[in-house]
C-alpha positions as CSV (number, residue, x, y, z in Angstrom):
1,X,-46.4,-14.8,20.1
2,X,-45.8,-11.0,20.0
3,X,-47.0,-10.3,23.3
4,X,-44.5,-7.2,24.4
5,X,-42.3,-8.3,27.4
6,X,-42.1,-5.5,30.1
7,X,-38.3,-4.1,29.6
8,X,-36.2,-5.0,32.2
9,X,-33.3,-3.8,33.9
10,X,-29.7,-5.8,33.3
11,X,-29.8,-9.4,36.2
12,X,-28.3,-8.6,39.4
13,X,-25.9,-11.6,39.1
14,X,-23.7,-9.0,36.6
15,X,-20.4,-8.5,37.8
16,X,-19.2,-5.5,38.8
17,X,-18.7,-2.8,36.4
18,X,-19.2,-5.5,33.3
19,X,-20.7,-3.2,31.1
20,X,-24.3,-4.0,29.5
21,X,-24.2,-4.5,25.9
22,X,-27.6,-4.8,24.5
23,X,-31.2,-5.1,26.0
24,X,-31.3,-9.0,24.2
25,X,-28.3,-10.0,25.6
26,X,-28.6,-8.7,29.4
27,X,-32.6,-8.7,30.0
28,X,-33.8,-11.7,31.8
29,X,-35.6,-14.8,30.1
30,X,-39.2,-13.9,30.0
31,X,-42.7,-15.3,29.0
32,X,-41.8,-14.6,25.2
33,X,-38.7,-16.4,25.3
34,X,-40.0,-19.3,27.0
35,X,-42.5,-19.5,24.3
36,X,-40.2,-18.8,21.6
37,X,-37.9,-21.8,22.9
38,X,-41.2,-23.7,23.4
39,X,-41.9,-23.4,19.9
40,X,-38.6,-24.1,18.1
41,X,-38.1,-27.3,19.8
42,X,-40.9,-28.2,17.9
43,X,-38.8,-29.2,15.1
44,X,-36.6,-31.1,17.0
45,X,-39.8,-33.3,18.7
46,X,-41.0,-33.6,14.8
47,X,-37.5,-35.3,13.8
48,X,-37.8,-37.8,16.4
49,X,-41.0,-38.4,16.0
50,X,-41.1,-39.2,12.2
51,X,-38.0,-40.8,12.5
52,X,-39.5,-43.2,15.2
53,X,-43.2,-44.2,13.8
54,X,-41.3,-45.2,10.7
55,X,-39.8,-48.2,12.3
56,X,-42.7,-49.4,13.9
57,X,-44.6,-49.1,10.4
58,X,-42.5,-50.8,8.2
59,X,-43.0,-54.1,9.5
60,X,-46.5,-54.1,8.4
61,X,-45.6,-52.0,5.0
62,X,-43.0,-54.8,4.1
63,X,-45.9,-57.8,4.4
64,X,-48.2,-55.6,2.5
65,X,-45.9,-55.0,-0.1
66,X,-43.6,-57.5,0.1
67,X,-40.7,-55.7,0.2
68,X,-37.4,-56.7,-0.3
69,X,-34.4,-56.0,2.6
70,X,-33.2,-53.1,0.2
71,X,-36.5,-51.4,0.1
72,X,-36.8,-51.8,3.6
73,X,-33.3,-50.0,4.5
74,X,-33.9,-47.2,1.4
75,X,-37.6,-46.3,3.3
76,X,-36.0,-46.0,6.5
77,X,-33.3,-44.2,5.6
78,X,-34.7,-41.8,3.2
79,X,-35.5,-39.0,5.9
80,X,-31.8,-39.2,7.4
81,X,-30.9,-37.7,3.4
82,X,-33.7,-35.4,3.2
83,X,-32.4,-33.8,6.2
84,X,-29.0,-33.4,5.0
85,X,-30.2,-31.8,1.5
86,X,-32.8,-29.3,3.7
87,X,-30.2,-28.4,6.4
88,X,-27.7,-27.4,3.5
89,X,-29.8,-26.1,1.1
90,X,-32.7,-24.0,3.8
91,X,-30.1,-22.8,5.8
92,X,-28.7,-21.0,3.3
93,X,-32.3,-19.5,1.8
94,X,-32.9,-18.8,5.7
95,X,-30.1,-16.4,5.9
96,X,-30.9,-15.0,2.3
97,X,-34.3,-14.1,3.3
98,X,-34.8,-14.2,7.0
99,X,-35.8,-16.5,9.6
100,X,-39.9,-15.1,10.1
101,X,-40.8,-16.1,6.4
102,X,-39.4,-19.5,7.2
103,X,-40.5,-20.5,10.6
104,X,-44.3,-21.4,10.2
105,X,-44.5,-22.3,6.4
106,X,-41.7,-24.9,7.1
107,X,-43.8,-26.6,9.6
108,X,-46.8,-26.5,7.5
109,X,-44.9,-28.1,4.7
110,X,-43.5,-30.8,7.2
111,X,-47.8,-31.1,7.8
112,X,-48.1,-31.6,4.5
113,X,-45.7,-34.0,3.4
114,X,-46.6,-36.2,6.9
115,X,-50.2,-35.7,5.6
116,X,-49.5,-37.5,2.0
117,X,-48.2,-40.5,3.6
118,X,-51.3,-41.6,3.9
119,X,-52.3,-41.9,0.2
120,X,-49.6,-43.4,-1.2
121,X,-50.1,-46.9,-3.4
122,X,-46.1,-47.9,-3.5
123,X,-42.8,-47.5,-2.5
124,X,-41.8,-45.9,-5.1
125,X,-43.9,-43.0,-3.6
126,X,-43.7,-43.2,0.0
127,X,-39.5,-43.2,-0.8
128,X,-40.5,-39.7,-2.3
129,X,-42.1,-38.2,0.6
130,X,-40.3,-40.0,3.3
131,X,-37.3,-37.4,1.2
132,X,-39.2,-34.7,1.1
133,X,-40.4,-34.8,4.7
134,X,-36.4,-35.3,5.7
135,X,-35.8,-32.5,3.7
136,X,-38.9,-30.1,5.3
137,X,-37.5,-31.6,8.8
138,X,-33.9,-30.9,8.5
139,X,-34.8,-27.6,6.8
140,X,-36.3,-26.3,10.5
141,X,-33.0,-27.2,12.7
142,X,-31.1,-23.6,11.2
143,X,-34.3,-22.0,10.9
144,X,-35.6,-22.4,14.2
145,X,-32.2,-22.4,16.2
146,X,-30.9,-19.7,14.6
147,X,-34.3,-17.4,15.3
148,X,-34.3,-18.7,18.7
149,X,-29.9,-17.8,19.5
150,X,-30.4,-14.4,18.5
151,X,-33.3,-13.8,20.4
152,X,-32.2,-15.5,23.7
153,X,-30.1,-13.7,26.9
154,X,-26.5,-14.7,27.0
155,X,-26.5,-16.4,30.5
156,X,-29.8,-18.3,29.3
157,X,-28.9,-19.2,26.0
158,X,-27.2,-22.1,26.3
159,X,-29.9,-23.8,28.2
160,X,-32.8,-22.8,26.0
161,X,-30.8,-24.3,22.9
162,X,-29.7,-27.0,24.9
163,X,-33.4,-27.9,25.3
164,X,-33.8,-28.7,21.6
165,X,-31.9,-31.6,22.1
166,X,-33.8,-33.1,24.5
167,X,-37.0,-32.9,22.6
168,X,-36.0,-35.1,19.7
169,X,-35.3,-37.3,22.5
170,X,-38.9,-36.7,23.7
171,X,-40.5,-37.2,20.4
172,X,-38.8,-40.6,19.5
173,X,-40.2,-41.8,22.8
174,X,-43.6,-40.6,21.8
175,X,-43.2,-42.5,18.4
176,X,-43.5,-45.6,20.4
177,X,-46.0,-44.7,22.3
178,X,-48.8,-42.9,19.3
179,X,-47.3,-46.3,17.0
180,X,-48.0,-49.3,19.4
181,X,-51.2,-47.7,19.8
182,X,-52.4,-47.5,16.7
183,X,-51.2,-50.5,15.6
184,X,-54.4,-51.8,16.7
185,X,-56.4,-50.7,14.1
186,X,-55.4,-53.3,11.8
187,X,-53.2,-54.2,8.5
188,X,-53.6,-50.3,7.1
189,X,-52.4,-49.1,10.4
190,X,-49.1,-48.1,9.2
191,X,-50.9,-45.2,7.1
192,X,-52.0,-43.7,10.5
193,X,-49.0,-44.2,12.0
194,X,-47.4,-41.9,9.4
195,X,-49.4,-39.6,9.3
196,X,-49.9,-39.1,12.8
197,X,-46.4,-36.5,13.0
198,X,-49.4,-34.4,10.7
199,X,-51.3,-33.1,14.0
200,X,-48.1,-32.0,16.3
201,X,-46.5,-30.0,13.2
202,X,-50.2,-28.7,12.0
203,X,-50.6,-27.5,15.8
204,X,-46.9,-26.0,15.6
205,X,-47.6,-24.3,12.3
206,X,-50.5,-22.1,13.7
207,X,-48.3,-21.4,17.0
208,X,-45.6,-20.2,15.3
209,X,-47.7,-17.6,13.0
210,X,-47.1,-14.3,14.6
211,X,-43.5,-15.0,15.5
212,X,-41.5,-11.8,15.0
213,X,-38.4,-11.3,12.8
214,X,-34.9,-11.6,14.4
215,X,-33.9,-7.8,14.8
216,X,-30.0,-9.0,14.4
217,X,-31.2,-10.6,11.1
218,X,-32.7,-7.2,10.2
219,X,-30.1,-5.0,11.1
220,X,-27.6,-7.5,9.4
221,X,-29.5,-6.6,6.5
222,X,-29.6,-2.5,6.8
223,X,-33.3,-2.8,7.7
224,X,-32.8,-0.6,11.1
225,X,-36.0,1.1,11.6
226,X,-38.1,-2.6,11.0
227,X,-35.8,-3.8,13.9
228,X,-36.2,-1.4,16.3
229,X,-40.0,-2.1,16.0
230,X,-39.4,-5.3,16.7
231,X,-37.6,-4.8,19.7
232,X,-40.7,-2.3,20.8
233,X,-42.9,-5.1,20.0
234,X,-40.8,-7.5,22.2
235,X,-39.5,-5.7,24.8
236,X,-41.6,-2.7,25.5
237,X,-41.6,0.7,24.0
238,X,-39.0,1.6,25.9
239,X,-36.7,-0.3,23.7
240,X,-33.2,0.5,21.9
241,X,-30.6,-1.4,19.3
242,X,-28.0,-0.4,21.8
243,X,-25.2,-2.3,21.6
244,X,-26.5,-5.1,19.1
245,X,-23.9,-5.0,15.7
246,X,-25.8,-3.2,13.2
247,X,-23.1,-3.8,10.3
248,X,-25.0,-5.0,6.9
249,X,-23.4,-7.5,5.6
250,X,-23.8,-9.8,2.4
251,X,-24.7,-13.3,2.8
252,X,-22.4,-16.2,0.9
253,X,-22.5,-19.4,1.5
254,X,-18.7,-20.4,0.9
255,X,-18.2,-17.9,3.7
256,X,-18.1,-20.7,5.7
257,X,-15.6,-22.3,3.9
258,X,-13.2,-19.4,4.2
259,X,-10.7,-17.1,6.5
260,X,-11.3,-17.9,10.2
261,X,-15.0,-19.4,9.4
262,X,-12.9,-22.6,7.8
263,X,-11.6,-23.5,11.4
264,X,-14.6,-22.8,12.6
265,X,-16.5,-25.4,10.3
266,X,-14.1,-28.4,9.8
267,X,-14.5,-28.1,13.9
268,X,-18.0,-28.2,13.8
269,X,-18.3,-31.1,11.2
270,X,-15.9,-33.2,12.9
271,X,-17.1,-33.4,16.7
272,X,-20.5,-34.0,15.5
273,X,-20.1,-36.1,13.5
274,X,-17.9,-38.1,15.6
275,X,-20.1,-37.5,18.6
276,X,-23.7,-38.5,16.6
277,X,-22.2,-41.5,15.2
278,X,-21.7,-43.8,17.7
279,X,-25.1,-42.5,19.2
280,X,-26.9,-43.7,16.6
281,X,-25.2,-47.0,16.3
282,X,-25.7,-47.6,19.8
283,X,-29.4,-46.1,19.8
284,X,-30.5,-48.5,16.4
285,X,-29.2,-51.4,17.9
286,X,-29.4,-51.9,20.8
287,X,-30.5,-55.6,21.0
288,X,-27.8,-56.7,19.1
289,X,-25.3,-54.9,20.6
290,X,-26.4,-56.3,24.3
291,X,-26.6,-59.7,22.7
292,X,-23.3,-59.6,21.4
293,X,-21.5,-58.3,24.5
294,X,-23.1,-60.3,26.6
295,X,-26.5,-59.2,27.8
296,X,-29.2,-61.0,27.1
297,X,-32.1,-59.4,25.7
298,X,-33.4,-62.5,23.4
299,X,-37.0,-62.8,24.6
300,X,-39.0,-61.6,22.3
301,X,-40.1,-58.3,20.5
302,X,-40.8,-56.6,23.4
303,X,-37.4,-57.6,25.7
304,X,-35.7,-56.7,22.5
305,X,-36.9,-53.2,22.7
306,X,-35.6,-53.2,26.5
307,X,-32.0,-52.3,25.6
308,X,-33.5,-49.3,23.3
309,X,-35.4,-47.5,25.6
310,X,-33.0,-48.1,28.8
311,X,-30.0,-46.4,26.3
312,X,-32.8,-44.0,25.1
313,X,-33.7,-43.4,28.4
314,X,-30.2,-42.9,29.7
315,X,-29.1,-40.7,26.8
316,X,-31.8,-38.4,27.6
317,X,-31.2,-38.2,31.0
318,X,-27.3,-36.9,30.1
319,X,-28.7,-34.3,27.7
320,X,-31.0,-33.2,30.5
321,X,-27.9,-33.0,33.5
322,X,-25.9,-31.2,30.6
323,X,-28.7,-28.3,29.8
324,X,-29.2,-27.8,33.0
325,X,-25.4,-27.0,33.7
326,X,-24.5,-25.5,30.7
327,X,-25.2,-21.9,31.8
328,X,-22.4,-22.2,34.6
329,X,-19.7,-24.8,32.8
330,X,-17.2,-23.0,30.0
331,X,-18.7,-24.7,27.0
332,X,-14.9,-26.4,26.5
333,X,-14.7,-28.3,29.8
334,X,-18.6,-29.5,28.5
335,X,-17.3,-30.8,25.8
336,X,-13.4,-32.0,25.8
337,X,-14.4,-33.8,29.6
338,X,-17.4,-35.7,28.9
339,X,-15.9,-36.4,25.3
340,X,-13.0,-37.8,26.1
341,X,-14.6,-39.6,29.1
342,X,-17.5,-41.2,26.7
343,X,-14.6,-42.6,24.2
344,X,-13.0,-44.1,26.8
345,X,-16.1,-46.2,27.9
346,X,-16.7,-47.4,24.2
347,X,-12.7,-48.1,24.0
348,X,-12.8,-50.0,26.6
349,X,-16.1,-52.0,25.9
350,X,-13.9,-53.4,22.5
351,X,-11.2,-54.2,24.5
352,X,-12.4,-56.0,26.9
353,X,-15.8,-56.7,25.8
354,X,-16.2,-60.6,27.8
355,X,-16.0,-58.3,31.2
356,X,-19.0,-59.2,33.3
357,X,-22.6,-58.4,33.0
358,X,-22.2,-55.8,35.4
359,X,-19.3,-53.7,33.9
360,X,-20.9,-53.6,30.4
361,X,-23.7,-52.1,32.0
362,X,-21.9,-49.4,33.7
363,X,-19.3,-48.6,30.2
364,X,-22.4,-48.2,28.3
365,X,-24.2,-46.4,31.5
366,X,-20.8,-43.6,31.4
367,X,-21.1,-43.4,28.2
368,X,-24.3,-42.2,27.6
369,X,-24.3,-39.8,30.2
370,X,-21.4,-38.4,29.4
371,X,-22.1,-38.2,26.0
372,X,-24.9,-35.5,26.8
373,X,-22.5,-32.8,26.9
374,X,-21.0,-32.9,23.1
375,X,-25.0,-33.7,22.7
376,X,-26.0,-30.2,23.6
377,X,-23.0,-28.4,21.9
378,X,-24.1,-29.5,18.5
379,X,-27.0,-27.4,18.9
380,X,-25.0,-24.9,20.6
381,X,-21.5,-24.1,19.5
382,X,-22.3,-23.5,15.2
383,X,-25.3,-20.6,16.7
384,X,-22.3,-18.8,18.7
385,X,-19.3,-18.9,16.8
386,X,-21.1,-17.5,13.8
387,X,-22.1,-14.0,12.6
388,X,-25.5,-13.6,11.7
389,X,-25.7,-13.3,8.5
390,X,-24.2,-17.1,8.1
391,X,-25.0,-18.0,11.3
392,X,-28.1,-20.4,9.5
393,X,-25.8,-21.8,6.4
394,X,-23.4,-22.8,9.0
395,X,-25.7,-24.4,11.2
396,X,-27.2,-25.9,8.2
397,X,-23.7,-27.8,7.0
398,X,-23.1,-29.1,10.4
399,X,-26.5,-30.8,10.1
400,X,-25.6,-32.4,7.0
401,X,-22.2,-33.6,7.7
402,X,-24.2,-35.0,11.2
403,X,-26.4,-37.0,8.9
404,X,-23.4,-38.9,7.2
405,X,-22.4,-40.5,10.5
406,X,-25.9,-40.4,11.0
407,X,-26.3,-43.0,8.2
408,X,-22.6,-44.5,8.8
409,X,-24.2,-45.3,12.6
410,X,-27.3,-46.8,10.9
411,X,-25.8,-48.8,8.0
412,X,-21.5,-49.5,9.0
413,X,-22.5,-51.3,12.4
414,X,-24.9,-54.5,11.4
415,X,-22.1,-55.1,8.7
416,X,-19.0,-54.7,11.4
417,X,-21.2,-56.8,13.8
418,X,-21.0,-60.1,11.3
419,X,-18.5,-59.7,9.7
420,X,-15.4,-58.4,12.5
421,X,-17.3,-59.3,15.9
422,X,-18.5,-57.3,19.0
423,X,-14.8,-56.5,19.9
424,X,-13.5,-54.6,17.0
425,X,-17.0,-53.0,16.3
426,X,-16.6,-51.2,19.8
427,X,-12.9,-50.2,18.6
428,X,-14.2,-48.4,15.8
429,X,-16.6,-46.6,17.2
430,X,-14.9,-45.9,20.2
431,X,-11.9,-44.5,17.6
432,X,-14.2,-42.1,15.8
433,X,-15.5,-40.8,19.2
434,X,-12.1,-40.1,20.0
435,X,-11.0,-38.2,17.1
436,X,-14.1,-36.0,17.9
437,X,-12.7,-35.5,21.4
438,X,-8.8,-35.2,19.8
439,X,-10.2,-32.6,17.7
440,X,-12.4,-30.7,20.0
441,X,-9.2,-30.1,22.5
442,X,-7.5,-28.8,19.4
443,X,-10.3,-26.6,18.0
444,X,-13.3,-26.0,20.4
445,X,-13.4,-22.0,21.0
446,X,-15.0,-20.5,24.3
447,X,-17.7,-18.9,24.1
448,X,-19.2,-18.6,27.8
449,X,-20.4,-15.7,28.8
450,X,-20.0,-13.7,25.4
451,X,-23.1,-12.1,24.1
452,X,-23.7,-13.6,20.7
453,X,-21.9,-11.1,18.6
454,X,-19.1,-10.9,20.9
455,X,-18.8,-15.3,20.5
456,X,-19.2,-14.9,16.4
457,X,-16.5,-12.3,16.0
458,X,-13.7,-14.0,19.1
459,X,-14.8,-17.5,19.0
């Protein structure tokens, strides 16, 4: 993973006379960062992954155990609150003792705990580790993210964070794929479908050993002399901490709660947890919502899953268009547009949801493309408008205030289904997107083209 990178001179595309301000910042993306980026979106393609297989296992664990409906929804939810305790809580420790000592063992543990699954005799137990796994998972978004921002170029960096996101999309699609297969091997397959997120994190685990520290973490931390061998190590011998904030600084978490940083957070809370709640209403049923506004899917198991993987399908596809044009949009028209744009479809979906077969396709269609933009920018925006030393703890709240409309998506819709109708379920979801877009036009900083300590200190 340490391989030194040759030292290159600042990209051509520079403007004139914009002055270079630090070898990480200006050099171009290279064979380390592509493996760095490679590696941290590991965690990403873990969280979809065990959040997928468990679906397709509990159908099987429920006969076996007879479970009751309450059992059911407490197993499937459990990981969505283990990630909200491990963002919180590891995001913190991350910044406290660095981002190296964090990256592999997390992984491991997220082995582990996968691992386990497989031995369990209730649900008493499997509600334990389904916790602990959610909180090893959600543990490895700050970790990872933030080791992989302060490593990556300026003009790149939004696309190689931006790439994280689509790998959760890419590991709930290969949930479905690893489960329906080997849920051939009979009434005990559910234990190999748990386990199976084991192997990718085991893999990940002994890629990631070898990983250097994050030299802005280190000089954050008055530890000068171990950074600039890590930039030798990286970048060549050739190396210097030119231009790359060296100001120690003491890490507190209700930094984040205070001054400027307050702003900063309430924004970041807000849009994504307006922006990942109607995604994962829309995303955990699918079925029903089709049914309900019109489109048929009631043929069975497998037509069922049709709606899923089309929106699935469709919301990765407007992750991908918004990655691979985040590097030249200003990270505000990214996400106000395609915000505002993606309420509007919903809004319009609840007011006039007995429209024809044809425009409920293309309101949901807008809306999941569009929605790739806001997509992205949770991932990017809380690793740019943060300084280092709380750049992690930050990231880590936004990841547990995401997993409260993660669970409000998961939980709220069924009961709004029954009991208000199709209509004034889209209204409501459509409303909370646009308070996410409302609030992003009020709050959103620009960050495009900063390098990242120029973003945390203006943004």
């Amino acid at each position: 993973m340490a391989k030194p990178a040759p030292a290159a001179p600042p990209p051509a595309e520079l403007r004139p006379g914009e002055p270079v301000t630090s070898l990480i910042d200006d050099t171009p993306v290279t064979w380390f960062h592509r493996r760095l980026t490679a590696f941290c979106s590991g965690g990403p393609f873990l969280d979809g992954f065990a959040l997928g297989v468990v679906g397709l296992a509990l159908p099987q664990i429920a006969r076996q155990w007879q479970l009751s409906g309450l059992w059911q929804g407490m197993l499937a939810a459990a990981a969505l609150l283990g990630i909200l305790v491990g963002g919180l809580v590891f995001g913190y420790v991350t910044d406290l003792v660095g981002r190296k000592v964090m990256y592999s063992l997390n992984i491991a543990a997220i082995a582990v705990c996968a691992a386990a699954q497989f031995f369990v005799t209730g649900p008493e137990q499997l509600l334990v580790l389904r916790v602990l796994l959610g909180v090893t998972i959600g543990a490895d978004y700050p970790i990872a993210s933030s080791l992989l921002a302060e490593f990556a170029p300026r003009r790149s960096r939004p696309r190689l964070i931006g790439l994280q996101t689509i790998m959760w999309s890419a590991g709930n699609a290969s949930a479905y794929l690893v489960g329906d297969a080997l849920l051939r091997l009979g009434p005990d397959a559910w234990r190999w479908i748990l386990v199976s997120p084991a192997v990718p994190a085991l893999a990940l685990a002994l890629l990631r050993v070898g990983t250097p520290e994050s030299p802005r973490w280190l000089l954050s931390k008055g530890r000068t002399d171990e950074a600039l061998r890590v930039m030798r190590k990286v970048y060549g011998p050739g190396a210097r901490l030119d231009g790359i904030e060296s100001r120690p600084a003491a890490t507190e978490f209700r930094q984040v709660f205070q001054g400027v940083y307050l702003r900063r957070t309430l924004f970041v809370a807000v849009f994504w947890t307006c922006s990942v709640t109607p995604v994962y209403a829309l995303y955990s049923f699918a079925p029903m919502l089709l049914d309900a506004l019109g489109i048929d899917t009631a043929g069975g198991t497998e037509t069922d899953n049709l709606g899923s993987v089309a929106i699935g399908l469709l919301l990765l596809a407007g992750t991908v268009v918004a990655t691979l044009v985040a590097g030249r949009v200003r990270r505000r028209t990214l996400l106000v547009l395609p915000f505002a744009i993606a309420s509007a479809s919903l809004l319009a979906l609840g007011l006039v949801p007995e429209t024809s077969v044809g425009a409920v396709a293309l309101l949901l269609g807008v809306y999941t493309l569009f929605i790739g933009g806001p997509t992205i920018l949770q991932w990017i925006y809380p690793n740019e408008i943060y300084p280092t030393e709380i750049r992690a703890t930050a990231f880590g709240v936004g990841v547990a205030t995401s997993r409260v409309g993660a669970v409000l998506g998961t939980f709220v819709v069924p009961l709004l289904l029954t009991g208000v109708g199709v209509s004034a379920t889209m209204l409501v979801v459509g409303a909370i997107s646009a308070v996410g877009a409302l609030v992003s036009v009020w709050l959103a900083p620009e960050t495009h083209g900063h390098t990242l300590d120029e973003a945390a200190r203006n943004g």
